[in-house]
C-alpha positions as CSV (number, residue, x, y, z in Angstrom):
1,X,-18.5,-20.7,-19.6
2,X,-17.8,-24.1,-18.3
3,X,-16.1,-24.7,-15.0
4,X,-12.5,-26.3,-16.1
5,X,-12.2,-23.1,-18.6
6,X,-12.8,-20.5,-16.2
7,X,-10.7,-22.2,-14.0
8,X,-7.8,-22.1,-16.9
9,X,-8.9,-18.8,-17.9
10,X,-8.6,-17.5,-14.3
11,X,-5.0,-18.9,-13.3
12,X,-4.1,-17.1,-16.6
13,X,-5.4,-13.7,-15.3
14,X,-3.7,-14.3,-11.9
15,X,-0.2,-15.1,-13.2
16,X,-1.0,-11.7,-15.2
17,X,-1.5,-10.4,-12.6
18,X,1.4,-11.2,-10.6
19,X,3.8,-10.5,-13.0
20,X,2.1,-6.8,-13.3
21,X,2.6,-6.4,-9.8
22,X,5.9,-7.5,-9.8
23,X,6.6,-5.2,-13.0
24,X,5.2,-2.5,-11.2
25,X,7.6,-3.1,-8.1
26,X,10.9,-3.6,-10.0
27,X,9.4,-0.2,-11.8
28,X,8.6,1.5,-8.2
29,X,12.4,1.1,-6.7
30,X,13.8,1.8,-10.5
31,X,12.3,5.2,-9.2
32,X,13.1,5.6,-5.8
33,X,16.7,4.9,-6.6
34,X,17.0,7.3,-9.3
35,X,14.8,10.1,-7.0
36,X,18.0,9.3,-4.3
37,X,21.0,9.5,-7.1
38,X,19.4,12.7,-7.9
39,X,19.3,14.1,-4.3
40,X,22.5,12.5,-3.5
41,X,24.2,14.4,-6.4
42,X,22.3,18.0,-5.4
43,X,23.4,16.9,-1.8
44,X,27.5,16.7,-2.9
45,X,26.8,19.8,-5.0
46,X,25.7,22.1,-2.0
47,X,28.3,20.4,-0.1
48,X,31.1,20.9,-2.2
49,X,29.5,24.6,-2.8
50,X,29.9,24.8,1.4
51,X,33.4,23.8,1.4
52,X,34.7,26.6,-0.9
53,X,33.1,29.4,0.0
54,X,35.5,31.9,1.1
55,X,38.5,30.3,-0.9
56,X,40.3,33.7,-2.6
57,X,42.1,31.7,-5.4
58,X,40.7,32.5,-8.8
59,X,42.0,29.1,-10.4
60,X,40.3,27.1,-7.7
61,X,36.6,29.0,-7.6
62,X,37.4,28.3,-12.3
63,X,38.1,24.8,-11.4
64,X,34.9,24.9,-8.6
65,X,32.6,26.3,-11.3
66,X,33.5,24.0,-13.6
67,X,33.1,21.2,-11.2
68,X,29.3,22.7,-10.2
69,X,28.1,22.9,-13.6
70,X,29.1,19.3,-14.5
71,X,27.4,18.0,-11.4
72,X,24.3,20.4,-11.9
73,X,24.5,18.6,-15.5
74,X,24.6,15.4,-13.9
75,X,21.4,15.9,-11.7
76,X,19.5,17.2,-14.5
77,X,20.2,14.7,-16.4
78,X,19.3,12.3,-13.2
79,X,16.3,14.3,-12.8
80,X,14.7,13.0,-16.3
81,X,15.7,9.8,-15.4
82,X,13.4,10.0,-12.2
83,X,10.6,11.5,-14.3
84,X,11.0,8.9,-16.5
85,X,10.9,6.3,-14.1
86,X,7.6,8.0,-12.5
87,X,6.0,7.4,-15.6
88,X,7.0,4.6,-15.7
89,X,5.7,4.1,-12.5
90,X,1.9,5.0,-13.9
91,X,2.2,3.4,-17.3
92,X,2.8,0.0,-14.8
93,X,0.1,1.2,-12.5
94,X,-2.1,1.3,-14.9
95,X,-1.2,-1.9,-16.4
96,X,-1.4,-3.7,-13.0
97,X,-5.0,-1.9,-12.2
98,X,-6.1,-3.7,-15.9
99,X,-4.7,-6.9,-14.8
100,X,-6.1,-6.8,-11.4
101,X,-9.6,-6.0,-12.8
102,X,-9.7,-9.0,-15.2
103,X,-8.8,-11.3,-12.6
104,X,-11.7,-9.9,-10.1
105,X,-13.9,-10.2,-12.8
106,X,-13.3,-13.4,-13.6
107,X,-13.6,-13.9,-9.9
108,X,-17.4,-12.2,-9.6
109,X,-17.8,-14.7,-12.8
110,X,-17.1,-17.7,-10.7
111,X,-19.1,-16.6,-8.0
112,X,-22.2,-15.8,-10.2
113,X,-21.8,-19.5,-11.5
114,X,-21.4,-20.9,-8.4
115,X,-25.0,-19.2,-7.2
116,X,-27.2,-20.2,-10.2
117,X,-25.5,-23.8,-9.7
118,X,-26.7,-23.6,-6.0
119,X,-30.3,-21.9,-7.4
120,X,-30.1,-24.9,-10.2
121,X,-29.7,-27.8,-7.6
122,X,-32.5,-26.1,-4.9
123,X,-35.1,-25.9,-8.0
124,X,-33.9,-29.6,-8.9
125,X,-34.5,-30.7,-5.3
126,X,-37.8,-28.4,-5.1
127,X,-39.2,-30.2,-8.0
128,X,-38.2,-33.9,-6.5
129,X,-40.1,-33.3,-3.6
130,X,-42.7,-32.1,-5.6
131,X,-43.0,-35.3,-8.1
132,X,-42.4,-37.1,-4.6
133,X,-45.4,-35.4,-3.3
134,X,-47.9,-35.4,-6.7
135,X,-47.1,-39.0,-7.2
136,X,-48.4,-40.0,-3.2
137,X,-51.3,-38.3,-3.7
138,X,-51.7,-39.9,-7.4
139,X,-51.5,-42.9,-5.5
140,X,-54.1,-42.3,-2.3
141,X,-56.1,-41.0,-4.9
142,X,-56.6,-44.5,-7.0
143,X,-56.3,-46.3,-3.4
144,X,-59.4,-44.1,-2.4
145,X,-61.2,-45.1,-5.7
């Protein structure tokens, strides 16, 4: 592969990349945020639980019981969207582990490249000194003669 492609090839992995990773962030607080709506609404549940405990009125513990089971709908409900966002947490993982893997191999790539260069231009410079050296001694040789 010539140099200028890699190259192109390369900063087209690495923008990959980058937006994988920032995919992957945008999907990790997506997550956090709907794990701490979920705890926040268990949280004003128990509390709200705490606070009428011990009330004698009948319409008050209806109207509490009515209260609980919306809000213990609401953080079910919040609790599939954290699972959601979990795996959406992987599937971006995983895309961001693919991304990052292209890019390091086109890196190892580069670096292969840039050894056999290095190998090409110490055999070139090998076989100089070599010509250098066969044609001075082609030359004391007919002096000799």
């Amino acid at each position: 592969m010539k140099r200028d492609r890699l190259a192109a090839v390369q900063r087209i992995r690495e923008i990959q990349e980058q937006q994988a990773r920032g995919a992957l962030a945008m999907d990790r607080l997506r997550h956090r945020e709907a794990v701490d709506a979920e705890a926040a609404t268990w949280f004003a549940l128990d509390a709200r639980q705490q606070r009428l405990i011990g009330t004698d009125s009948s319409e008050e513990h209806r109207r509490t019981r009515a209260i609980a089971e919306c809000g213990v709908l609401a953080a079910r409900l919040q609790q599939e969207a954290a699972l959601e966002a979990a795996r959406q947490v992987m599937r971006s993982t995983d895309e961001w582990t693919v991304a990052a893997r292209r890019v390091e191999a086109l890196e190892r790539l580069g670096s292969r490249l840039n050894e056999m260069e290095h190998e090409e231009a110490v055999r070139r410079s090998a076989n100089e000194v070599d010509d250098l050296v066969l044609a001075r001694f082609a030359q004391m040789m007919r002096s000799e003669s």
